[in-house]
PABA-800136 format. One record per residue: chain; residue in one letter; y, z, x of N, C-alpha, C in turn. Coordinates in nm, 4 decimals. Layout:
<pts>
[pt 'A' 'A' [Y Z X] [Y Z X] [Y Z X]] ...
</pts>
This chain:
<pts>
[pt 'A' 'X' [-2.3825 0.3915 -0.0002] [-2.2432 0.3501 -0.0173] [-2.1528 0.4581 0.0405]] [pt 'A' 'X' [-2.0981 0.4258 0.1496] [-1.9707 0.5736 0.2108] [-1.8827 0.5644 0.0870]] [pt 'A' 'X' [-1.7901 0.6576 0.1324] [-1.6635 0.6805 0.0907] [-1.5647 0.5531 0.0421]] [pt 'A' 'X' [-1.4990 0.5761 -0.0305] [-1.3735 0.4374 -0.0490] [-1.2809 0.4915 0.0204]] [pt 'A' 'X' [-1.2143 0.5432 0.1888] [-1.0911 0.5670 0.2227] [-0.9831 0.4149 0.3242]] [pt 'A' 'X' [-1.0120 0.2947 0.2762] [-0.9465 0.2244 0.3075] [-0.8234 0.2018 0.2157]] [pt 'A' 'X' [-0.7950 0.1038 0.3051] [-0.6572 0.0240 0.2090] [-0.6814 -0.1137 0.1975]] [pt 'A' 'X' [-0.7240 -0.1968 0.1272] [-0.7589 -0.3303 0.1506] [-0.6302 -0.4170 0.1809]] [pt 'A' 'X' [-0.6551 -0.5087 0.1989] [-0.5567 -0.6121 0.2916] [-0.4399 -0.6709 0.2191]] [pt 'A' 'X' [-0.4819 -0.6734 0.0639] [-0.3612 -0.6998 -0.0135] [-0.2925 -0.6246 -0.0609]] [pt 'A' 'X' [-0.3068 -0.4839 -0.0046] [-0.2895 -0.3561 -0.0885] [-0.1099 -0.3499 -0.1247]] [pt 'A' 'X' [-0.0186 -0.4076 0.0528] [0.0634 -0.3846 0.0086] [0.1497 -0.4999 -0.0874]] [pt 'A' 'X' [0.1255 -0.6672 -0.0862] [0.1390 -0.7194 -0.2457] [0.1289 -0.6458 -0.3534]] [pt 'A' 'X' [0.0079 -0.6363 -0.3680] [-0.0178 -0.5580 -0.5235] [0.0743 -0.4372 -0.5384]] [pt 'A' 'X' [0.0763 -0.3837 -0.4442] [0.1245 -0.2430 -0.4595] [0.3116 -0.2508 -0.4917]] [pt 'A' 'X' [0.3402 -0.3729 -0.3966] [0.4991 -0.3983 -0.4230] [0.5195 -0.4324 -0.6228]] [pt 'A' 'X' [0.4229 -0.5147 -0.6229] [0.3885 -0.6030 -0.7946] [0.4142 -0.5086 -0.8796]] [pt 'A' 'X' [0.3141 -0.3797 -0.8862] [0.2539 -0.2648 -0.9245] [0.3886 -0.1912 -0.9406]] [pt 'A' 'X' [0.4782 -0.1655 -0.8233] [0.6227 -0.0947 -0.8512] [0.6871 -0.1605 -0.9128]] [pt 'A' 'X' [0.7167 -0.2893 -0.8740] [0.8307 -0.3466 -0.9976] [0.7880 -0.3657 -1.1059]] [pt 'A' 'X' [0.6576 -0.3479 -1.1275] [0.6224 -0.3918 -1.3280] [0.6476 -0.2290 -1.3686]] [pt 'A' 'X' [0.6234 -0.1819 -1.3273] [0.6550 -0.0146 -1.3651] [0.7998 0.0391 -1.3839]] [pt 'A' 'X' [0.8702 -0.0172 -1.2997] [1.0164 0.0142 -1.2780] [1.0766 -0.0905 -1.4014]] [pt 'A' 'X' [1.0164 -0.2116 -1.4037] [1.0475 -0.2822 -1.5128] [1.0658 -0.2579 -1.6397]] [pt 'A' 'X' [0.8879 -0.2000 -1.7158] [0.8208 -0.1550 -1.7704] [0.8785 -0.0363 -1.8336]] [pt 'A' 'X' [0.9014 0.0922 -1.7343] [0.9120 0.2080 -1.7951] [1.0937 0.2501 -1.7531]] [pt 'A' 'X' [1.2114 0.1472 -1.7622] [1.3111 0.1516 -1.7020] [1.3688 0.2844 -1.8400]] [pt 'A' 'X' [1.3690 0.2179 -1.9747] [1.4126 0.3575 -2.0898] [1.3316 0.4447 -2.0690]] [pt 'A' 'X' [1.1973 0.5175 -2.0282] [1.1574 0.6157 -2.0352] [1.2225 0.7430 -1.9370]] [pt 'A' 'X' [1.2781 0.8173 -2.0207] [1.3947 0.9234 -1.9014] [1.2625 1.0117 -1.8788]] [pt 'A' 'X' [1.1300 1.0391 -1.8737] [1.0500 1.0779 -1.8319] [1.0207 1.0091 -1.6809]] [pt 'A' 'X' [1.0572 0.8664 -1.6351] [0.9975 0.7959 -1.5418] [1.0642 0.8632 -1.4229]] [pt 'A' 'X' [0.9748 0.9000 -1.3322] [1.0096 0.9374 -1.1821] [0.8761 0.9054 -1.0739]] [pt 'A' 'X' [0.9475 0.9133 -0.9644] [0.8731 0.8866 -0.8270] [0.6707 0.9497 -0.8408]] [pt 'A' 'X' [0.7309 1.0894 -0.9197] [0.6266 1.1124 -0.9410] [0.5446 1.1089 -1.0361]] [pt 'A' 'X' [0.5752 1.0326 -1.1397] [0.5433 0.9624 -1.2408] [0.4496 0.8446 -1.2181]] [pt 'A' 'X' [0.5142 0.7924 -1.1418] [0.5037 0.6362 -1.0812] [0.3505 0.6756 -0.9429]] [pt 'A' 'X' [0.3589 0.7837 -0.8456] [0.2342 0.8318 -0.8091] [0.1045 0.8074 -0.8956]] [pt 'A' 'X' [0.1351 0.9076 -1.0251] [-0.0032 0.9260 -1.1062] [-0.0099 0.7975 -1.1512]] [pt 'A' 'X' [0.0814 0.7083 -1.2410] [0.0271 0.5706 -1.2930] [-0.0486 0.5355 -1.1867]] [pt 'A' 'X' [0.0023 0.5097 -1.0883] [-0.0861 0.4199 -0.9632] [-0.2149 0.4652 -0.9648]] [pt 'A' 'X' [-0.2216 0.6118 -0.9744] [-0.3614 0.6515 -0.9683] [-0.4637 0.6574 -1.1096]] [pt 'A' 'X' [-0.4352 0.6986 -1.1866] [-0.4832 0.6630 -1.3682] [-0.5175 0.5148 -1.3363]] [pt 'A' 'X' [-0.4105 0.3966 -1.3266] [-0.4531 0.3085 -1.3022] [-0.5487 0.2678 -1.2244]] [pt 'A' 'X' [-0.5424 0.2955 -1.1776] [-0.6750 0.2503 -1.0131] [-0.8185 0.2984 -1.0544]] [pt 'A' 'X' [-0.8002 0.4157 -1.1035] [-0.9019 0.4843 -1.1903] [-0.9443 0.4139 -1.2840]] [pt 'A' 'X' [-0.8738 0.4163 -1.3539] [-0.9456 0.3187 -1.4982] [-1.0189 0.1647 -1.4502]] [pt 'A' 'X' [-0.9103 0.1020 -1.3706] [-0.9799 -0.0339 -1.3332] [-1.1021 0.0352 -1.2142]] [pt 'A' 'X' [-1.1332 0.0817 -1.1460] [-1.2587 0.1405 -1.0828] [-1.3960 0.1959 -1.1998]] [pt 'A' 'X' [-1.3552 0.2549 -1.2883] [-1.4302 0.2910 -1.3811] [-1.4924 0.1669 -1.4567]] [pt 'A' 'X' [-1.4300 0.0641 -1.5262] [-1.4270 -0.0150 -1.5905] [-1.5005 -0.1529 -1.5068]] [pt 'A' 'X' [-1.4789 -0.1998 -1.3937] [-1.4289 -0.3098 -1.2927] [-1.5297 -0.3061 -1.1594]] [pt 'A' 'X' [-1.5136 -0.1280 -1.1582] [-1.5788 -0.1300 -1.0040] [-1.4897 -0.1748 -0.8686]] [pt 'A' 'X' [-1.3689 -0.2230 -0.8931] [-1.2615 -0.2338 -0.8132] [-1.1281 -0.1505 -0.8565]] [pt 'A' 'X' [-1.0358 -0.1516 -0.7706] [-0.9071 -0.1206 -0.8326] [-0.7926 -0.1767 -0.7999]] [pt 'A' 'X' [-0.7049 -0.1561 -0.9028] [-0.6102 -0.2521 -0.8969] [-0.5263 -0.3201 -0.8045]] [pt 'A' 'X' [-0.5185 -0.1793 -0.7029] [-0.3834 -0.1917 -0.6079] [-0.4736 -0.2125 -0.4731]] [pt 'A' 'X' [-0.6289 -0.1354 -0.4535] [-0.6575 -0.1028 -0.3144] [-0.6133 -0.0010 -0.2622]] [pt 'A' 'X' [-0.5462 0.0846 -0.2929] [-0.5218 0.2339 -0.2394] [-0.6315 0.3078 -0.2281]] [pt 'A' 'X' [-0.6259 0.4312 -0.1432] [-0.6784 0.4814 -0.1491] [-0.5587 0.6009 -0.1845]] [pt 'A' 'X' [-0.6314 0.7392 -0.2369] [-0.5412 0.8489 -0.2785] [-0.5650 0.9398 -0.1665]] [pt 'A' 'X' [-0.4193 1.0768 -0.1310] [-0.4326 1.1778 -0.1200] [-0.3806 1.2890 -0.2030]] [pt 'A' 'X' [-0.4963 1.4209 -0.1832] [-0.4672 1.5167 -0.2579] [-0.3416 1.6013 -0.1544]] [pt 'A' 'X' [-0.2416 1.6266 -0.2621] [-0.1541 1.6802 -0.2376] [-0.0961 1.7879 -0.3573]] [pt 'A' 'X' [-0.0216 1.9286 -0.3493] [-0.0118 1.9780 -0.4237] [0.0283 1.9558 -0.5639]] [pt 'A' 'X' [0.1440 1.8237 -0.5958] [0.1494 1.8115 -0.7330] [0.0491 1.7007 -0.7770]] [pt 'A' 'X' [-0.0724 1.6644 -0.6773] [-0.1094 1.5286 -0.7539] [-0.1933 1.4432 -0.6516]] [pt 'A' 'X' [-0.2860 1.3586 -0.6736] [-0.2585 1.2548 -0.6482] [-0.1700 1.1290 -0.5875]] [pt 'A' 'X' [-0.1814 1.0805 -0.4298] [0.0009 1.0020 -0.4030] [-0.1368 0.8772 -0.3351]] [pt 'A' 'X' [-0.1083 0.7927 -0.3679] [-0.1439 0.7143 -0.2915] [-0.1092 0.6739 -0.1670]] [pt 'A' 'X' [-0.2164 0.6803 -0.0732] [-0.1448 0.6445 0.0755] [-0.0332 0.5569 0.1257]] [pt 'A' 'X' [0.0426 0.5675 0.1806] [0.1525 0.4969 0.2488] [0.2364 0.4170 0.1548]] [pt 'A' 'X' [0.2473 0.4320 -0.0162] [0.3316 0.4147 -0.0841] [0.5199 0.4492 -0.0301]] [pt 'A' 'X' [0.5044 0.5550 -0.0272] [0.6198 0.5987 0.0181] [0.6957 0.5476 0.1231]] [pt 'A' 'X' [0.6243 0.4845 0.2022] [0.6449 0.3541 0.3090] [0.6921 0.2510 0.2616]] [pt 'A' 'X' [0.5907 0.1964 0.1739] [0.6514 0.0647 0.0839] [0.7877 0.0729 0.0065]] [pt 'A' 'X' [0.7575 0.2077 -0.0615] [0.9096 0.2044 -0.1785] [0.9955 0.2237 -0.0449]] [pt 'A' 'X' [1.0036 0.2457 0.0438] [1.1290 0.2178 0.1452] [1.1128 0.1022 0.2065]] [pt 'A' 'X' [1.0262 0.0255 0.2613] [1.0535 -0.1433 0.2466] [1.1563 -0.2380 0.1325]] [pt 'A' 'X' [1.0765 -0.1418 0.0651] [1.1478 -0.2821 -0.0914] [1.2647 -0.2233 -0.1075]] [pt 'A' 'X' [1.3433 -0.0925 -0.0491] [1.4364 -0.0404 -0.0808] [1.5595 -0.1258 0.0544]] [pt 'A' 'X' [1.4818 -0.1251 0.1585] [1.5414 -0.1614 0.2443] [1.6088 -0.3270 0.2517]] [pt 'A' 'X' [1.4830 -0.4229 0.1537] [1.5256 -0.5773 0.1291] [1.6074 -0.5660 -0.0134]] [pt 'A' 'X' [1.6178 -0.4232 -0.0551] [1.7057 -0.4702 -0.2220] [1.6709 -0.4334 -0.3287]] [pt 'A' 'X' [1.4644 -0.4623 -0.2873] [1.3900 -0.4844 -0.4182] [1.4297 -0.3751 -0.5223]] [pt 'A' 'X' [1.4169 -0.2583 -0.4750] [1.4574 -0.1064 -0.5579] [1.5446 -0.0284 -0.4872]] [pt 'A' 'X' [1.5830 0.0417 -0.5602] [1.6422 0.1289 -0.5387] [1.5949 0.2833 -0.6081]] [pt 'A' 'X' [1.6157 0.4127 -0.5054] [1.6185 0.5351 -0.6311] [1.7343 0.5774 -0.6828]] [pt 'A' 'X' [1.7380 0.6287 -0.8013] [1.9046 0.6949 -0.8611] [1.8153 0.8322 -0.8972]] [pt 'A' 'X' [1.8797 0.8895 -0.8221] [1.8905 1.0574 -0.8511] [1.9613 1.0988 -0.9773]] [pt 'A' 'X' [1.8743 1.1330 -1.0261] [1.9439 1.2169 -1.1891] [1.9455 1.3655 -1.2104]] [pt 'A' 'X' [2.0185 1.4354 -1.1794] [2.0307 1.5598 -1.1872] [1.9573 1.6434 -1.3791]] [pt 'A' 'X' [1.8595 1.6647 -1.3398] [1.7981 1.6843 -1.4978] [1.7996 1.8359 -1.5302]] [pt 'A' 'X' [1.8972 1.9063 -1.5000] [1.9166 2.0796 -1.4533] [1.8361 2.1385 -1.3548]] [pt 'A' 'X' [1.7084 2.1837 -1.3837] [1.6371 2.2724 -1.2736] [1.5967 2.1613 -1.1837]] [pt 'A' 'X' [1.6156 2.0330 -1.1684] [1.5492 1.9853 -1.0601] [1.6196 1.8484 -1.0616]] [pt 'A' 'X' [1.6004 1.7803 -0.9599] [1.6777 1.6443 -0.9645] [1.5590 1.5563 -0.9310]] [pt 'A' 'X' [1.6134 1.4195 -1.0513] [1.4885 1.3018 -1.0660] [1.5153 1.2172 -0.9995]] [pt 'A' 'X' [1.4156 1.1388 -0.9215] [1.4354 1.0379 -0.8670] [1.3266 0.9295 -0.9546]] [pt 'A' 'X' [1.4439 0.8485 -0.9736] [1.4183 0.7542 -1.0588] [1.4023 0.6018 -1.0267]] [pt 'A' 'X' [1.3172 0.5021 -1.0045] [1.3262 0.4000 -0.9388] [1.3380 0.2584 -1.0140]] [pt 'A' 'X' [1.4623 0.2306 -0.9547] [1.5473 0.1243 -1.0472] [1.4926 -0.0315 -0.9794]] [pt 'A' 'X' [1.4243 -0.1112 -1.0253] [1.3782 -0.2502 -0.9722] [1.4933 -0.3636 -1.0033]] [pt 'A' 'X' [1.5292 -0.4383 -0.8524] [1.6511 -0.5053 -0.8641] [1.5499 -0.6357 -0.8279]] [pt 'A' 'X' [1.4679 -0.6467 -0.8377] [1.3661 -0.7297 -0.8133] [1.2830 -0.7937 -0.9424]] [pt 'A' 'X' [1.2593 -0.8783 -1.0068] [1.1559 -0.8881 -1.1008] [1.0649 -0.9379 -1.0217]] [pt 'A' 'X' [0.9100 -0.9163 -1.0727] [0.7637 -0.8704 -1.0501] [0.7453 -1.0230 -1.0226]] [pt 'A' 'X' [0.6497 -1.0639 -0.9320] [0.5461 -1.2010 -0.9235] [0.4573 -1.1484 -0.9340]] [pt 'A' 'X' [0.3645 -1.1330 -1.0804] [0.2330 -1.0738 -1.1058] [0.1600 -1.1862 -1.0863]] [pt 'A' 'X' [0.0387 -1.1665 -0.9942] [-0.0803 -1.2281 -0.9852] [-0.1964 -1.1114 -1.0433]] [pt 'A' 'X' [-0.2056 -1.0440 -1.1239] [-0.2711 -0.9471 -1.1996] [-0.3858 -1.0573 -1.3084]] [pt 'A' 'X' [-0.5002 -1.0354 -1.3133] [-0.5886 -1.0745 -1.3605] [-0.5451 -1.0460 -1.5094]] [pt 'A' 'X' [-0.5655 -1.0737 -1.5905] [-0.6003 -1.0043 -1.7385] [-0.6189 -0.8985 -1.7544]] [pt 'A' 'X' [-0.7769 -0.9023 -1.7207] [-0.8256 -0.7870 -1.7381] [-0.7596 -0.6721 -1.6944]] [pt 'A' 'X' [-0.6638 -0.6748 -1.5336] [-0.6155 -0.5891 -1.4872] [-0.4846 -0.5393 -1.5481]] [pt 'A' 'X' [-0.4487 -0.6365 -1.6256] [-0.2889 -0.6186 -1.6846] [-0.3066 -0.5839 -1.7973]] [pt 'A' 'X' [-0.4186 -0.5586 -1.9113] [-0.4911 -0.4824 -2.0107] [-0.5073 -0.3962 -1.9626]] [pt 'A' 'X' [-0.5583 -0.3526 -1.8505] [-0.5846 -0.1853 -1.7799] [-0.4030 -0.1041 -1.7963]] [pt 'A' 'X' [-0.3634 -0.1793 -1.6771] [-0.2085 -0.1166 -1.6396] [-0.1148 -0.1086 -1.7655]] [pt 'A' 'X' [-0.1184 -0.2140 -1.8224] [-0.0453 -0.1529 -1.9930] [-0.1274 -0.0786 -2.0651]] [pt 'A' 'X' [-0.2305 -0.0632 -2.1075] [-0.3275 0.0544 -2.1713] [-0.3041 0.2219 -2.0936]] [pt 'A' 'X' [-0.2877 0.2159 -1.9418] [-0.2482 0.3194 -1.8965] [-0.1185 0.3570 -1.9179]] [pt 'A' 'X' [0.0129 0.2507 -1.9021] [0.1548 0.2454 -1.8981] [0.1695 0.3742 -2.0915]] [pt 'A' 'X' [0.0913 0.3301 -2.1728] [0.0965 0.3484 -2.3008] [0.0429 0.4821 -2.2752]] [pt 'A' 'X' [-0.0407 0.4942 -2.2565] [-0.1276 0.6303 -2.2796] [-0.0571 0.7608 -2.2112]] [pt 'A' 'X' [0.0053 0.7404 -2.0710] [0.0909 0.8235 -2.0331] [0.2213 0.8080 -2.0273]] [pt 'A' 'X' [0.3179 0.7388 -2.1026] [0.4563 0.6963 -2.1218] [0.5276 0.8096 -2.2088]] [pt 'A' 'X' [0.4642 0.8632 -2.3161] [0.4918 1.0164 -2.3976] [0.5201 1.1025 -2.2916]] [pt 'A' 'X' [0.4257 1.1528 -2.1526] [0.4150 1.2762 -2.1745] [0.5019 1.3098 -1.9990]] [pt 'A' 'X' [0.5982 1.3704 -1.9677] [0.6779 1.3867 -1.8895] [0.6060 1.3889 -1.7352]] [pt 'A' 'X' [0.6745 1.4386 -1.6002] [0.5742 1.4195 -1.4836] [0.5166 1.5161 -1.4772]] [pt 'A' 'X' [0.5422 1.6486 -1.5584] [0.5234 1.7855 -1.4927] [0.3589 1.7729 -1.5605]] [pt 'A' 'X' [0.3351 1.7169 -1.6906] [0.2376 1.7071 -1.7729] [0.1612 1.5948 -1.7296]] [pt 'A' 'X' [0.2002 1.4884 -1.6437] [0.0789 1.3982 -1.5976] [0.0459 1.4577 -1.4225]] [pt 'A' 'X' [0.1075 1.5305 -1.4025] [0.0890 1.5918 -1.2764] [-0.0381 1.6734 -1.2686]] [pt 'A' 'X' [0.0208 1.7491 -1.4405] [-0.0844 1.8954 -1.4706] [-0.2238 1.7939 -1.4300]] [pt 'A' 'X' [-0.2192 1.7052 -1.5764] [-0.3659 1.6073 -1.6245] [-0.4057 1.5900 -1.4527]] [pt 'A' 'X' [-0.3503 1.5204 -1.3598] [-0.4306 1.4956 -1.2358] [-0.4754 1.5938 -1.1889]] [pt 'A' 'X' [-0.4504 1.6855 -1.2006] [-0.4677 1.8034 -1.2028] [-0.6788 1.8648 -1.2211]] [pt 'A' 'X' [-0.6844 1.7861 -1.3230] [-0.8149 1.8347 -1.3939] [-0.8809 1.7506 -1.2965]] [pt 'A' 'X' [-0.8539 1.6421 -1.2571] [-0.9602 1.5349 -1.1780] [-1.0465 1.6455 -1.1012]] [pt 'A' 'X' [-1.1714 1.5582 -1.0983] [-1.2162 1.6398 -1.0119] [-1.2284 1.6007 -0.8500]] [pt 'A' 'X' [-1.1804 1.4628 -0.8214] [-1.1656 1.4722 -0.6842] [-1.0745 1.5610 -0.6387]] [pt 'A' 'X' [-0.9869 1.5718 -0.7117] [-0.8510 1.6124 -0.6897] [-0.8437 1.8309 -0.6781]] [pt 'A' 'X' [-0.9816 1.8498 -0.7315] [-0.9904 1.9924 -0.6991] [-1.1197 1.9825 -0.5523]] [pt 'A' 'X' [-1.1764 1.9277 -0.5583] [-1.2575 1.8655 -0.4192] [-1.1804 1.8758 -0.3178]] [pt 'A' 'X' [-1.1095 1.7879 -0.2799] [-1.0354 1.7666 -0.1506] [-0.9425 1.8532 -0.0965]] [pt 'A' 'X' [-0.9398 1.8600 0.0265] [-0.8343 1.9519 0.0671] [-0.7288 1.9194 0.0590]] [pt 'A' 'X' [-0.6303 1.9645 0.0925] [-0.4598 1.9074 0.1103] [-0.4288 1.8311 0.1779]] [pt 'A' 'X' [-0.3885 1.6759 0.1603] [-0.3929 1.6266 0.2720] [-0.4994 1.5203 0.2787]] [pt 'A' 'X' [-0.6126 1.5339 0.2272] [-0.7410 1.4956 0.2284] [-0.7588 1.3785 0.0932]] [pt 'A' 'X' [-0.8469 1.2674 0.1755] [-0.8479 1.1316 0.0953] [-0.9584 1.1731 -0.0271]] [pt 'A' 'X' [-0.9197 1.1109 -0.1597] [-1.0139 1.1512 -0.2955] [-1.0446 1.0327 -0.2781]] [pt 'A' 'X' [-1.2029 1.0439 -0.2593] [-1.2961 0.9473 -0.2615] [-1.2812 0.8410 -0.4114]] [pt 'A' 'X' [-1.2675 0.7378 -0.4250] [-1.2621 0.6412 -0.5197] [-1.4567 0.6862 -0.5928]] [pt 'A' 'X' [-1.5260 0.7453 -0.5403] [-1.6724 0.7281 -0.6369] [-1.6347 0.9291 -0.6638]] [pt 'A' 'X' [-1.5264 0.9764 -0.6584] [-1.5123 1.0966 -0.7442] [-1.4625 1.0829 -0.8448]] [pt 'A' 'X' [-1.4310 0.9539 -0.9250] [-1.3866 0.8861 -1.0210] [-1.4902 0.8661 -1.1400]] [pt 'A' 'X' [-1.6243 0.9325 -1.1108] [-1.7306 0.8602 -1.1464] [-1.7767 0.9846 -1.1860]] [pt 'A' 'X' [-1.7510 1.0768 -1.1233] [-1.7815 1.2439 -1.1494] [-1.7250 1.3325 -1.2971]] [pt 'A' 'X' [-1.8438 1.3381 -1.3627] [-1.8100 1.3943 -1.5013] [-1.8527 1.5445 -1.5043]] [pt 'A' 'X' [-1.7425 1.5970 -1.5077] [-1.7398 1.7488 -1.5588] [-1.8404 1.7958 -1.6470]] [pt 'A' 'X' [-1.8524 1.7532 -1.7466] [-1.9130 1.7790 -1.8574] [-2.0547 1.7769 -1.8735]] [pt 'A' 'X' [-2.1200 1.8634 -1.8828] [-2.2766 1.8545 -1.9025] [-2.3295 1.7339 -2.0168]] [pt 'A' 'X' [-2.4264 1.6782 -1.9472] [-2.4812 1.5959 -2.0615] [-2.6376 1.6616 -2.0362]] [pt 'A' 'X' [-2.6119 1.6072 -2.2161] [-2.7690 1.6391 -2.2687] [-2.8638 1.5608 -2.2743]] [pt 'A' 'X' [-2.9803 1.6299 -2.2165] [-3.0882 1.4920 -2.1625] [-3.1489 1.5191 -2.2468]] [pt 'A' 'X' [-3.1500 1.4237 -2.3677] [-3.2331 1.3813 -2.4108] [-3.4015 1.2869 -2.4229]] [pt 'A' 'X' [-3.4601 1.2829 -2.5355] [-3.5819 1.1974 -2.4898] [-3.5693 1.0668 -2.4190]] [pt 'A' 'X' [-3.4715 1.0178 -2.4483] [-3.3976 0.8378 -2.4277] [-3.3734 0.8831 -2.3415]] [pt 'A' 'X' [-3.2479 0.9513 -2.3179] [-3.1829 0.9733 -2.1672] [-3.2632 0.9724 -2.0767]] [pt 'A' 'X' [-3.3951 1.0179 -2.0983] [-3.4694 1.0943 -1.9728] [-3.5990 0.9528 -1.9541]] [pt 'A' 'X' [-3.6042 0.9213 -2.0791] [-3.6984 0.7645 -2.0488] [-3.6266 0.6740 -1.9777]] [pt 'A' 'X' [-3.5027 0.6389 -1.9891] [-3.4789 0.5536 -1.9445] [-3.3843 0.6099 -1.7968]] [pt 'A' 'X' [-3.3475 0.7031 -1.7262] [-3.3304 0.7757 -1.6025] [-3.4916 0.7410 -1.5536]] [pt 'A' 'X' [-3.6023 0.7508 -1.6063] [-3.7230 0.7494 -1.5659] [-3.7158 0.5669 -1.5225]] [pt 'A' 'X' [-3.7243 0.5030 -1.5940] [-3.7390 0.3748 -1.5966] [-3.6299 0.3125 -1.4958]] [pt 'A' 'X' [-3.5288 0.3714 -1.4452] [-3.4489 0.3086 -1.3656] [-3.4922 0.3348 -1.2204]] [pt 'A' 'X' [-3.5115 0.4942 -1.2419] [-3.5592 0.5034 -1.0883] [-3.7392 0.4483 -1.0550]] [pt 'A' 'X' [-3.7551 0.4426 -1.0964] [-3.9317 0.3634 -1.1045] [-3.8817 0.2254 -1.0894]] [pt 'A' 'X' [-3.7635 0.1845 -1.0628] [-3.8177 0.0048 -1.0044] [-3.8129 -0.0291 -0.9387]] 
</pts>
């Protein structure tokens, strides 16, 4: 199995869908910014890859210094900016100014279930914690210390667990029994 560095063919639908349910979604959270909206895309994509074996949007990611950005997003949010769909409002938040993305558009979700249980389970889980702190968290990925700058994080580094596991008697019978067929 290579690498996952495509973009599949519906990537940019979903991906337009994907911004306005977010912009929708997280419009009171004064935490929500551009780069906020990066990591969901990617948490998301993650989780439905983990879970699914696909992901939600079809992106593929690059590593870049604060994060995770999914490819040619930044393209799109200036499409949809250009027909109306959004807009950004700059919020001056003292040490830094937010860009915040306002959806003048409501969403045509064609999102599976299952996938719209993923994207609200993620929307929830990181909606508390500001960008600087979901930036950090992408942070730990480990594609995301893998790749160079610039450089596409393989969708099967998603799959890569830090953590030592202990091989147990089971563990090791049945690792035995899988590769023996």
């Amino acid at each position: 199995m290579g690498h996952t560095h495509f973009i599949s063919a519906d990537w940019e639908e979903r991906s337009s869908q994907l911004l306005l349910y977010l912009a929708d979604r997280l419009e009171d959270d004064a935490n929500f910014s551009m780069t906020k909206v990066y990591k969901l895309f990617y948490f998301i994509d993650k989780e439905a890859y983990l879970r699914t074996g696909s992901t939600v949007t079809g992106s593929s990611y690059l590593r870049f210094d604060h994060g995770p950005v999914p490819r040619n997003l930044h393209k799109l949010r200036a499409k949809l900016e250009d027909t109306g769909a959004v807009e950004i409002v700059y919020v001056d938040r003292g040490k830094y100014t937010q860009h915040r993305l306002r959806a003048w558009q409501r969403p045509q979700l064609r999102f599976s279930e299952d996938e719209m249980t993923i994207i609200d389970q993620v929307i929830e889980r990181l909606r508390p914690m500001t960008a600087k702190k979901v930036s950090d968290l992408s942070h730990e990925e480990p594609g995301w210390k893998l790749a160079g700058d610039g450089e596409v994080i393989p969708h099967e580094a998603w799959c890569v667990d830090e953590q030592p596991t202990v091989l147990t008697p089971e563990l090791e019978s049945w690792a035995r029994s899988v590769i023996n067929r």
